[in-house]
C-alpha positions in Angstrom: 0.0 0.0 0.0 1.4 3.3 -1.0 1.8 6.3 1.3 1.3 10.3 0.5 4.2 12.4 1.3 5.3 13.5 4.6 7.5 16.4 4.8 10.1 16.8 7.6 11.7 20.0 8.7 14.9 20.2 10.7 18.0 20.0 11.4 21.7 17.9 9.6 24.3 17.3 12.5 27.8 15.7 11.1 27.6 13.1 14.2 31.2 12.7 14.9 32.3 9.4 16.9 35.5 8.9 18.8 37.2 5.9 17.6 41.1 4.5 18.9 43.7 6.9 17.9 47.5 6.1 16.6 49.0 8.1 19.7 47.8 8.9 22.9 48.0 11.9 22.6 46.0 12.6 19.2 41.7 11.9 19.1 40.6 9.9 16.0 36.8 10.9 14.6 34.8 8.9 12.3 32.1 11.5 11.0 28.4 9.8 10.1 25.4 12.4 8.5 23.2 12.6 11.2 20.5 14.9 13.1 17.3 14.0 14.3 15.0 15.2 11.7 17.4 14.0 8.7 17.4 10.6 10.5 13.9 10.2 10.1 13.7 11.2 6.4 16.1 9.2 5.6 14.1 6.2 7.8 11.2 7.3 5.9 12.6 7.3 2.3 14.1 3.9 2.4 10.7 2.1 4.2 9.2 3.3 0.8 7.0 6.6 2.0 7.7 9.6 -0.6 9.7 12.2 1.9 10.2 15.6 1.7 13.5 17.1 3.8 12.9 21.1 4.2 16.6 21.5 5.6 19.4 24.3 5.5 22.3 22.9 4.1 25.8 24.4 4.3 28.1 24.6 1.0 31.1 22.7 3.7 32.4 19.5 3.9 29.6 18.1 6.1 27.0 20.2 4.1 28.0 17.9 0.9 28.1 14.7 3.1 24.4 15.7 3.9 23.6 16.4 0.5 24.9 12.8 -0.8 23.1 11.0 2.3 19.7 12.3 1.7 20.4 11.8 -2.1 21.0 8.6 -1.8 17.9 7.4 0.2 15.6 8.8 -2.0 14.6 12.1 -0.2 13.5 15.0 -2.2 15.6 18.3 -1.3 14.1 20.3 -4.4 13.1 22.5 -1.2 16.1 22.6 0.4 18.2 26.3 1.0 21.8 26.4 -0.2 23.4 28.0 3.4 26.3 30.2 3.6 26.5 29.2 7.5 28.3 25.9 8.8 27.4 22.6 9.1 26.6 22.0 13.1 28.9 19.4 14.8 28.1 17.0 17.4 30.8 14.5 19.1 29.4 11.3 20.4 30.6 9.3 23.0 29.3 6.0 23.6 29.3 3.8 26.3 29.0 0.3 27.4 25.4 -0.1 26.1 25.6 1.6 23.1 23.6 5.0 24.5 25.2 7.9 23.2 26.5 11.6 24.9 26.9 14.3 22.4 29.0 17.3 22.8 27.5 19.8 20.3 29.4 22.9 18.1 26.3 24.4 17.1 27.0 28.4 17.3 25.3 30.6 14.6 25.6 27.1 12.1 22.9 26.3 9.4 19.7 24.3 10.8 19.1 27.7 12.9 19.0 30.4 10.5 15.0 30.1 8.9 13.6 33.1 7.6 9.9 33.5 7.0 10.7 33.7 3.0 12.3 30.9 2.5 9.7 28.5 3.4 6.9 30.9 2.3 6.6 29.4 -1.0 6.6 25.5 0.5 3.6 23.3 -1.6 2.2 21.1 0.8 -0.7 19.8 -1.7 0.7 16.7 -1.4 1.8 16.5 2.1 -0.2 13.8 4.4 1.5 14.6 7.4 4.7 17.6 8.0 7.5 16.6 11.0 9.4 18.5 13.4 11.2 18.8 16.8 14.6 18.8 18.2 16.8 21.7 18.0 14.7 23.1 15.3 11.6 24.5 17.8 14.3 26.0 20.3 16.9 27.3 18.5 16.7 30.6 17.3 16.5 32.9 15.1 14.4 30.2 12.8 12.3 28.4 15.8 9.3 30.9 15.6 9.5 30.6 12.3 9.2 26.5 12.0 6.6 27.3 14.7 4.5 29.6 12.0 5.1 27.1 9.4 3.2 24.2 11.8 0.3 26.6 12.2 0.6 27.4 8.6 0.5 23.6 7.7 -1.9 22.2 9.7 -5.1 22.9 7.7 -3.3 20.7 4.8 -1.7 18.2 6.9 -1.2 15.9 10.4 1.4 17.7 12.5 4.1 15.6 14.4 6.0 16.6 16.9 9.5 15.3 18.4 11.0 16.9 21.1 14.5 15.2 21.5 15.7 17.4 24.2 19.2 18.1 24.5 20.1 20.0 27.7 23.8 19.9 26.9 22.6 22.9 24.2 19.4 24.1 24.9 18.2 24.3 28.8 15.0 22.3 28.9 12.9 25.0 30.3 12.7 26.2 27.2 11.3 23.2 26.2 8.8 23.2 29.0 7.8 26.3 28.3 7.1 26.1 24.6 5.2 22.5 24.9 2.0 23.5 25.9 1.8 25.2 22.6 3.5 22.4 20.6 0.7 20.3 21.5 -1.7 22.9 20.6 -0.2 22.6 16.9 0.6 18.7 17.2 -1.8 15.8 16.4 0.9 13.4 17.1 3.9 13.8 20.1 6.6 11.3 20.0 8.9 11.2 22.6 11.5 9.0 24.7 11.6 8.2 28.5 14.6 10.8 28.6 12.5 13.4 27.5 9.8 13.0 29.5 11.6 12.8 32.8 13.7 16.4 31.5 10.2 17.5 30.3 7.9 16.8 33.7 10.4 15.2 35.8 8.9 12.3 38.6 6.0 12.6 36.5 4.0 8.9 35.5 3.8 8.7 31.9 0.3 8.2 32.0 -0.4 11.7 33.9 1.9 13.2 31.4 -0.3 12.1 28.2 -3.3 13.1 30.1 -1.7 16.3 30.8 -0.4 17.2 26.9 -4.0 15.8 25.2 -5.8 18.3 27.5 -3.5 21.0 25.6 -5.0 19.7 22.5 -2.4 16.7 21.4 -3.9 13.5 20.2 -2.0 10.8 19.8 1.5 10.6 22.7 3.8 7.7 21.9 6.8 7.7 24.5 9.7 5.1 23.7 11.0 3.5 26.3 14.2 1.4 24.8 14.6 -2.1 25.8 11.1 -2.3 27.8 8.9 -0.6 23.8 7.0 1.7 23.9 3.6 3.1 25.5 0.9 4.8 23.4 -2.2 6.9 24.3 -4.9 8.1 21.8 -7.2 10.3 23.7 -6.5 8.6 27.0 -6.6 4.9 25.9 -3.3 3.7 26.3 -1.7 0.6 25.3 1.9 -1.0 25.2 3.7 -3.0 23.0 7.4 -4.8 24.0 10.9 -4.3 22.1 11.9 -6.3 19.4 15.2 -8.5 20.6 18.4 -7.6 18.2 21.8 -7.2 19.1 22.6 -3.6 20.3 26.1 -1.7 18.2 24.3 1.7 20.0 21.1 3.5 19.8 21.8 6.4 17.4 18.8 7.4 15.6 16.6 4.5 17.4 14.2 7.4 18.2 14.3 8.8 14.8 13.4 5.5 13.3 10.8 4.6 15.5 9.3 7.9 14.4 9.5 7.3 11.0 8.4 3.5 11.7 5.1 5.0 13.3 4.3 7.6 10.5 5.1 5.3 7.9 2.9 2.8 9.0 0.1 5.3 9.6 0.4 6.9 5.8 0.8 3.7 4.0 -2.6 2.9 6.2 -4.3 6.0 4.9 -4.5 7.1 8.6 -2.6 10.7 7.8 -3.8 13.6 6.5 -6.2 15.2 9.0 -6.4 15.2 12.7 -6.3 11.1 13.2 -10.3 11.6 13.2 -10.5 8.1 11.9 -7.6 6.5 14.2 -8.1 3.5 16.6 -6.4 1.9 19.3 -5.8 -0.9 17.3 -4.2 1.3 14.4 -1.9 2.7 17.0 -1.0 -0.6 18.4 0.3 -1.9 14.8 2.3 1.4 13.7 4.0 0.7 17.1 4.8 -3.1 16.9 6.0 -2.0 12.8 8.0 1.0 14.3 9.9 -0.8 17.4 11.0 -3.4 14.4 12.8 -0.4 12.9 14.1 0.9 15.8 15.7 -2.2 16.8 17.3 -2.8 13.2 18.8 0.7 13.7 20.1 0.2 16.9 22.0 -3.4 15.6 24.1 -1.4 13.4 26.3 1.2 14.3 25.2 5.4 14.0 22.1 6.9 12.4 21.6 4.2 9.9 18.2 3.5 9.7 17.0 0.1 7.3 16.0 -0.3 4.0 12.4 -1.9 3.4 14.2 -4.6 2.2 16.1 -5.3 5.2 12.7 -5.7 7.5 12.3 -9.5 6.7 15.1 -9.4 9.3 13.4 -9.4 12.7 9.8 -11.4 12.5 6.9 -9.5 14.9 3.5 -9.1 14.5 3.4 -5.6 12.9 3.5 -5.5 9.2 3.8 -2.3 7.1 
């Protein structure tokens, strides 16, 4: 079953990874195209949905690795702005699980920069659903810009929200103080168990969802790693486990489960409005389909999300 369109917005961030050096005194990097957003276009393109990246991209070195990523997984950049700023930078250290601290160079770079013109004259005839979130939404000047462009969008399309917090850049009070409004725009929020406890910390994830539909947010999926994920639609909740696969690290897990979940809502016809027409049940399968590629991400190593082809992989009960 073929899917509409869904256009992301966001972010590229040249995810440097520390790696054994000749001499102890020099620091080797092996650089991967990465960035939340990008991530799950790229997820989206290769499971066979038609996506749209509305990105900033820098004329550098990392600006060209983006370029040839995205390319290469089938995403459409004919909206994309040719940047004069620089590529942002994030260094990754992993540790013994695989999970990931990032250390980002991010001043005055790229993603940051929207102005109201230059996505003014964005078609979204064709758009089921438009994505968002991360640095994006907080970083200014563009994030009342991408904020505009939600409102602008949402009579044409299902808005989705990710808030991949990163406190190392952006304090998450400004995330807490912005989210009442995100889900005023959103019709789906996707977040991790990270985010929620920097988001309403010692809150119960249940009271949390109840908390964000009152401000107007439909569907809440938080991912919770190893134990799935839990899902509420208007207050009825359900879970559904992890899929078992060898962990390399858990770059872009998030990011593909995103993509995972709107994928298998488009191809579904279940995008496009405000989910007026979505059941428990419809939620529950998008889930088991997207924790099957978050865990084929996660057994391979940096933002790498898998190819449609690849899903014959892991057996569960979702199907696309």
């Amino acid at each position: 079953m073929s899917s509409r369109q869904i256009t992301v917005l966001g972010e590229c961030v040249a995810d440097a990874f520390t790696e054994p050096a000749s001499a102890s005194n020099e620091l080797a990097l092996r650089v991967l195209p990465g960035g939340g957003p990008a991530n799950t276009a790229v997820a989206l393109a290769r499971l066979g949905t038609p996506a749209r990246f509305l990105a900033r991209l820098s004329g550098d070195v990392f600006g060209r690795l983006f370029r040839a990523h995205l390319e290469e997984s089938g995403v459409d950049l004919s909206y994309a702005v040719a940047a004069v700023e620089p590529s942002t930078l994030a260094v990754a250290e992993l540790d013994a699980t695989g999970q990931a601290a990032f250390s980002f160079h991010a001043q005055n770079t790229a993603d940051w920069q929207w102005t109201p013109g230059e996505l003014a004259g964005v078609e979204l005839s064709q758009a089921a659903c438009v994505h968002t979130g991360s640095l994006a939404l907080v970083r200014e000047p563009g994030a009342a810009v991408v904020e505009e462009f939600l409102a602008a969008s949402s009579p044409q399309a299902t808005i989705s929200i990710d808030p991949n917090v990163r406190p190392l850049l952006v304090n998450p009070q400004v995330y807490r103080d912005r989210l009442t409004h995100w889900c005023g725009l959103a019709d789906v929020l996707r977040l991790s168990e990270d985010d929620l406890d920097l988001l309403l910390p010692g809150t119960p994830p249940e009271q949390a969802c109840d908390t964000w539909h009152a401000a107007g947010v439909r569907l809440v999926v938080i991912t919770r790693g190893a134990e799935g994920a839990m899902a509420s639609l208007d207050g009825e909740r359900v879970q559904v486990p992890a899929v078992a696969a060898p962990v390399v690290d858990t770059v872009g897990a998030g990011d593909s489960f995103t993509a995972g979940l709107l994928h298998h809502l488009g191809a579904h016809g279940l995008l496009g409005g405000r989910l007026t027409g979505l059941r428990l049940a419809d939620v529950e399968e998008a889930c088991l389909f997207a924790v099957k590629v978050a865990a084929l991400t996660c057994s391979v190593a940096g933002p790498n999300p898998p190819w449609q082809s690849q899903l014959a992989q892991l057996a569960t009960a979702g199907g696309a």
